[in-house]
N, C-alpha and C positions, 0 to 999 in steps of 0.2 A: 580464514585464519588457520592456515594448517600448521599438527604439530610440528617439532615437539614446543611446549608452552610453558611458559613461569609463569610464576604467580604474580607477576603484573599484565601479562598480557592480555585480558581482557580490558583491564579498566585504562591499558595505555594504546587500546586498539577503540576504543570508543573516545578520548580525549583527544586523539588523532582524528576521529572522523566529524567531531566538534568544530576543531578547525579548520578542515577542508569547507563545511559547509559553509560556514562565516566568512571564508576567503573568499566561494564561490555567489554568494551574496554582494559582497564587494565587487566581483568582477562583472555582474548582471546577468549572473546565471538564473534560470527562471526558477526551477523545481527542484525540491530535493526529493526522494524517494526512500522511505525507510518501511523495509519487510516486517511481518510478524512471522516468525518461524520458531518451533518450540523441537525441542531436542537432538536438533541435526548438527553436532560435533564437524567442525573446521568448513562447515559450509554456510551456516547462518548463527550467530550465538544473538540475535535480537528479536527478544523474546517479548519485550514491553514497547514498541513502536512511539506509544505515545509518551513516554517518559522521554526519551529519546528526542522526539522532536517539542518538546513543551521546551528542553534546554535549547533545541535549533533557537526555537523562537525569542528568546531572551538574546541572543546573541546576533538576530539579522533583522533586517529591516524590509526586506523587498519581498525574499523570495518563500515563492507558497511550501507549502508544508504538506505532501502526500504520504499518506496512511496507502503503502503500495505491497503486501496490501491487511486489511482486519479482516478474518477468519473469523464472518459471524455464525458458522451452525451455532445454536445456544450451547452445548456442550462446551466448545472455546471461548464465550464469552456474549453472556447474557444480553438479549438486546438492547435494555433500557441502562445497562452499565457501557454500551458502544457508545447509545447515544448522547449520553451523558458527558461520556470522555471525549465524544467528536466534538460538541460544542463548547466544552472546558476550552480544549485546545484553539476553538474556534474563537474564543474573547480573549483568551493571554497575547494571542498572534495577532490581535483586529483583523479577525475576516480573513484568515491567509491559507486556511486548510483543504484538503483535497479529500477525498472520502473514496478511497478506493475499495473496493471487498474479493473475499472469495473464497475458497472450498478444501485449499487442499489436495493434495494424490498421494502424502506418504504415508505410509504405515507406519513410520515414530509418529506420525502426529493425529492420524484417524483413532488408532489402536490404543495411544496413549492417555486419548481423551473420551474414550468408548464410544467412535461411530463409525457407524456403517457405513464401508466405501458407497453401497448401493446408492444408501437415501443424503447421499451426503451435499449431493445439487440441490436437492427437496429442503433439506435444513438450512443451507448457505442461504436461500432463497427464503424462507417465510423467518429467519432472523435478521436481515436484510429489510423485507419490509416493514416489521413490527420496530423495527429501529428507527427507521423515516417517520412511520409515525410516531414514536414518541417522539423525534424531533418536532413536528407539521401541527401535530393535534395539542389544543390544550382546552380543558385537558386530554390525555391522550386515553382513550374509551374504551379501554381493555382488549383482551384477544383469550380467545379461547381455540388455539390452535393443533396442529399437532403436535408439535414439537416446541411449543412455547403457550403458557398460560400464565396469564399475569389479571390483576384486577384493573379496575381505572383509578390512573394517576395522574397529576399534573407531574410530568418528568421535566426539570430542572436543572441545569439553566439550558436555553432554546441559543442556537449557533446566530452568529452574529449575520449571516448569509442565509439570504430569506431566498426562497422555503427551504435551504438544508444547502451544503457545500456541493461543491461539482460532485458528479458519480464514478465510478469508473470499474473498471473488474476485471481480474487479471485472466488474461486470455493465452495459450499456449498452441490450440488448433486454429481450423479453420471454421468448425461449427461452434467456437466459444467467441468468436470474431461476431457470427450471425448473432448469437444468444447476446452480448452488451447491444449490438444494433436495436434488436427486438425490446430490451428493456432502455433502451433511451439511455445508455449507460456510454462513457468514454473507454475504449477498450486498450488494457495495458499487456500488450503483448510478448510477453515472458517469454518470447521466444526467439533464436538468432536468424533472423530472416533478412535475408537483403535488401536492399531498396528493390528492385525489380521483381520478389513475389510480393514485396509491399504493398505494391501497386494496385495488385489482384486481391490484397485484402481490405485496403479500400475502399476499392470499387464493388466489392461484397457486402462492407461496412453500408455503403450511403445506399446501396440498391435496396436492401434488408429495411432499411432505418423510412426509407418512403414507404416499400409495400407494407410493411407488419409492424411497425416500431407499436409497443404499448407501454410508456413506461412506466418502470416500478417505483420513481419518482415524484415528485413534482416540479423537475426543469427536467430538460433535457441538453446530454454534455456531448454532442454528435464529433469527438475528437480520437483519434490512433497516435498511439505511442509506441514504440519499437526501443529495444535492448540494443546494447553494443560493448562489447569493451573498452576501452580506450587510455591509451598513452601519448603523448605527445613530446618527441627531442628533435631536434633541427638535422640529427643525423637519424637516416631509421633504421639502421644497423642498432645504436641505442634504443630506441622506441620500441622494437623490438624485443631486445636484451628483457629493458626493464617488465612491456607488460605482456607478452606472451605466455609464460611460462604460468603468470595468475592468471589468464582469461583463459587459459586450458583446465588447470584445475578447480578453475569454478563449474564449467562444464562436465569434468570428470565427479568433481564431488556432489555436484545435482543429480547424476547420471547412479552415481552411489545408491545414495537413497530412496531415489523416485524409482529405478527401471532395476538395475544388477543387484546391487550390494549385497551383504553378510554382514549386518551390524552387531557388535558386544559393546553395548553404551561402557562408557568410559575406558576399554580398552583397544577398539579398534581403531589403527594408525591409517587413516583417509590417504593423508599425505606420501607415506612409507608407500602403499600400495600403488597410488598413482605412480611413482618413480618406479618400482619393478614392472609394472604391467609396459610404461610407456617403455623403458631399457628393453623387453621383451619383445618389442615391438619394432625393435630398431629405431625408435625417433624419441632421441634425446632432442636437448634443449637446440643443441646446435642444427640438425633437422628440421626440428619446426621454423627454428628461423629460417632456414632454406628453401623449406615449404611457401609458407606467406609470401615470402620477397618476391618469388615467382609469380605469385598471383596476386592479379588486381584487388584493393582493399575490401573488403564484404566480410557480415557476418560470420559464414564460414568459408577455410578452406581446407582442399582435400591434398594428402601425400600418402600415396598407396590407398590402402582399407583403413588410414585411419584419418578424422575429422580432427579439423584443426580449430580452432576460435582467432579470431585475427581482429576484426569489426575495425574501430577505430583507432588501431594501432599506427602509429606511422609520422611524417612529416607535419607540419600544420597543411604545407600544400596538398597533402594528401587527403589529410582528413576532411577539408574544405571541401574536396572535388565529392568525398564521400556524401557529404551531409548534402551538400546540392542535390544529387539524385536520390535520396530522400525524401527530399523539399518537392523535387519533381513527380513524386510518387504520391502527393499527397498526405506525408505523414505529417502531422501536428506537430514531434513532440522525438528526439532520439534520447535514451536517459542512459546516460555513461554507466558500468560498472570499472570501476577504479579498485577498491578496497576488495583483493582477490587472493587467492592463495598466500605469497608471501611477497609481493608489491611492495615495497618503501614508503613511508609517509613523505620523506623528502622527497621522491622521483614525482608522487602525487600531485604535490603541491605545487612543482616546477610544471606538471603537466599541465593544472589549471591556471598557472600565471599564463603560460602559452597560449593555452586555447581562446584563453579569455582577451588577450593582447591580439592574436591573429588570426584567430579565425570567426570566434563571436560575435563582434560586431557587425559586418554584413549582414547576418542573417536577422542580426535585431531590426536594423533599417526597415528591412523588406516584411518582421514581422507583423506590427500594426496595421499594417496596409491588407496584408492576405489575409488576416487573421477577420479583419473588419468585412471583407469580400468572401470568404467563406461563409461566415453568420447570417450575412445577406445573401446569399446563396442558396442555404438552406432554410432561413425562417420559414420559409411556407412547408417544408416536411416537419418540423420541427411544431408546427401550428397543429399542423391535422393529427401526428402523432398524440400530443395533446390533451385535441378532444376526443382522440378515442379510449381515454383513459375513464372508466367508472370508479368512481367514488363520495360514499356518501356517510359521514362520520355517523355514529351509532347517538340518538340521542338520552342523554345517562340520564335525565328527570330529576329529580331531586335526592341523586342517588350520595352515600355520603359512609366517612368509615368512623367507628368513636374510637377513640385510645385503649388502649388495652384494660387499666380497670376501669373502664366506662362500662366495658363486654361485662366486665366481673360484676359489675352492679347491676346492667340493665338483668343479666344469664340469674342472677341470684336473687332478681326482684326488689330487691336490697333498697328503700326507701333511706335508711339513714346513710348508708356508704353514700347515697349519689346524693345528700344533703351534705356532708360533709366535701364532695366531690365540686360541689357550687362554693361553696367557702373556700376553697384552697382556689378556684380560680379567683375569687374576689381576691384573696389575699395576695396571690402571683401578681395582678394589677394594683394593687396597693402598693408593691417593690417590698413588700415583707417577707424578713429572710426565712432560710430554714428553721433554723435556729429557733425562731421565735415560735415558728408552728409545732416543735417539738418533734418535728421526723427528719432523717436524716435523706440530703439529696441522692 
């Protein structure tokens, strides 16, 4: 959402992404996708994911619900409040949630929440686990970790999807590709890559997922997803028009704060600068479009020294040929960015009536069928990954916690307080008021 902004813009750029999803439920879109990003100004304002999609879910019937992704180092968000909020989300939706994670690279948001770029895989990673188990365990048997220390609790309510919702984790290289294989995770690859190095990330993914998979699970989600932009009009001179100009500034404004940028939280113009840097550059709007049209549809394209974003920009017949060699690459799963720079909610919404009329159907026919021959495909890596997973729940004995003035009476020996401490439970079961006991609730 680049500026400049009124004061409705947030809450009419989130009532617009409401309805794209709800349309795209209607159309048989499978997934939605909603980021956790906390202070990155005109490149992500979605800071609560699950608020967000708790509204998807009232609103759609079909399609699942991905958490793309929850930043668990405990700093961002304490394990047993992820797991909590993942299974919430998991019974409002019956079963519909997607359980994405990950770590993080910006400095608004390591800095922000005081951690260390260093240990910051180390914390994604044993907040991550201690959150599985409080889904898996009940009760869940405590942890005395590094970076997370918790007593034993039964953690409530447990997700409607046994043992815990699909896994997945957002992947950007080629060694975060191997890292979801090794933890049995489905990897969401946040990065603009073609169908054709797709391929080779795949074929990294399943190699990886046979020799070493261990996962930090209890299933395992052996699936690849890939980013794209995408617009869709019958002319692509429009297709273009509409969604280039936002799938470059989503790029530029990632590019901000993960790699170049010079951020002054609430005064620096993301947007403004894109536009001098690109004018500087010689490739205004009418350029890029001149750029892309030249070249075949793909993730990236290049005009001079400078990188273009293109992905699913284009014709329906275009985009159809695109997503095929996808499909042929072994990807799972392409999740559109639509909602980009300054994109139109009308051009949106005509984008997904399109896709959804002429190009999505195909690919559903044919999906049931691969999707069932993949599974079979891989059950036996999936088997012995598995059993090479160690675990063995801690046994708590008759381990137990008293209320707080219980502590006061047992800490103070207190014979009369924990005699009166037994009558006030009698009377709680008797349905006798406060009122009547003479202390105030």
């Amino acid at each position: 959402m680049g500026r400049p902004w009124e004061a409705e813009s947030e809450q009419r750029l989130v009532q617009d992404a409401l309805e794209q999803v709800a349309l795209a439920d209607r159309l048989g879109i499978q997934y939605v996708w909603e980021v956790e990003h906390h202070f990155l100004e005109e490149y992500s304002h979605s800071s609560a994911p699950e608020v967000f999609l708790a509204a998807c879910s009232q609103r759609t019937e079909r399609i699942r619900l991905g958490h793309g992704i929850i930043l668990t180092a405990p700093n961002f968000n304490h394990p047993a409040r992820t797991a909590e909020r993942v299974a919430m989300l998991d019974l409002v939706s019956n079963g519909r949630v997607e359980f994405g994670s990950g770590e993080s690279s910006s400095e608004a948001e390591l800095a922000g929440f005081g951690i260390d770029p260093a240990l910051k895989r180390e914390q994604w990673l044993e907040g991550l686990e201690v959150a599985l188990r409080c889904m898996v365990e009940q009760p869940f048997t405590g942890v005395d970790g590094e970076y997370v220390k918790m007593p034993p609790r039964n953690v409530v309510p447990k997700p409607v999807q046994k043992p815990h919702p699909p896994l997945w984790v957002a992947c950007s290289r080629r060694d975060t590709i191997l890292l979801a294989a090794q933890k049995g995770m489905g990897a969401l690859t946040f990065a603009f890559i073609d169908p054709e190095e797709a391929r080779t990330w795949v074929e990294a993914y399943e190699s990886t997922l046979a020799s070493s998979c261990v996962p930090v699970g209890w299933s395992v989600n052996p699936q690849v997803a890939c980013v794209s932009p995408m617009m869709l009009h019958h002319e692509e001179d429009e297709a273009i028009r509409r969604g280039v100009e936002g799938a470059n500034f989503f790029g530029y404004s990632l590019g901000h704060f993960y790699v170049f940028g010079e951020h002054r939280p609430g005064v620096t113009d993301v947007w403004s600068e894109y536009e001098q840097r690109r004018a500087a550059q010689g490739f205004d709007p009418e350029a890029v479009a001149q750029a892309v049209k030249e070249e075949r549809l793909g993730a990236k394209v290049a005009a001079g020294d400078t990188t273009g974003l293109r992905g699913a920009i284009g014709t329906p017949a275009q985009v159809r040929e695109y997503l095929r060699r996808y499909e042929e690459a072994g990807v799972d799963q392409v999740i559109f960015v639509l909602q980009a720079g300054r994109n139109r909610h009308e051009d949106i919404m005509e984008s997904l009536e399109l896709f959804g009329r002429e190009v999505l159907p195909e690919f559903l026919d044919r999906d049931e069928t691969a999707s069932a021959a993949k599974t079979a495909r891989l059950a036996p890596l999936v088997e012995a990954a598995l059993a090479r997973k160690e675990y063995e729940p801690r046994d708590l004995g008759d381990y137990s916690f008293p209320a707080i003035p219980r502590q006061w009476a047992d800490a103070a020996g207190s014979e009369e307080m924990q005699a009166w401490l037994d009558r006030f439970a009698d009377d709680r079961a008797a349905g006798r008021r406060d009122d009547q006991l003479g202390i105030a609730g």
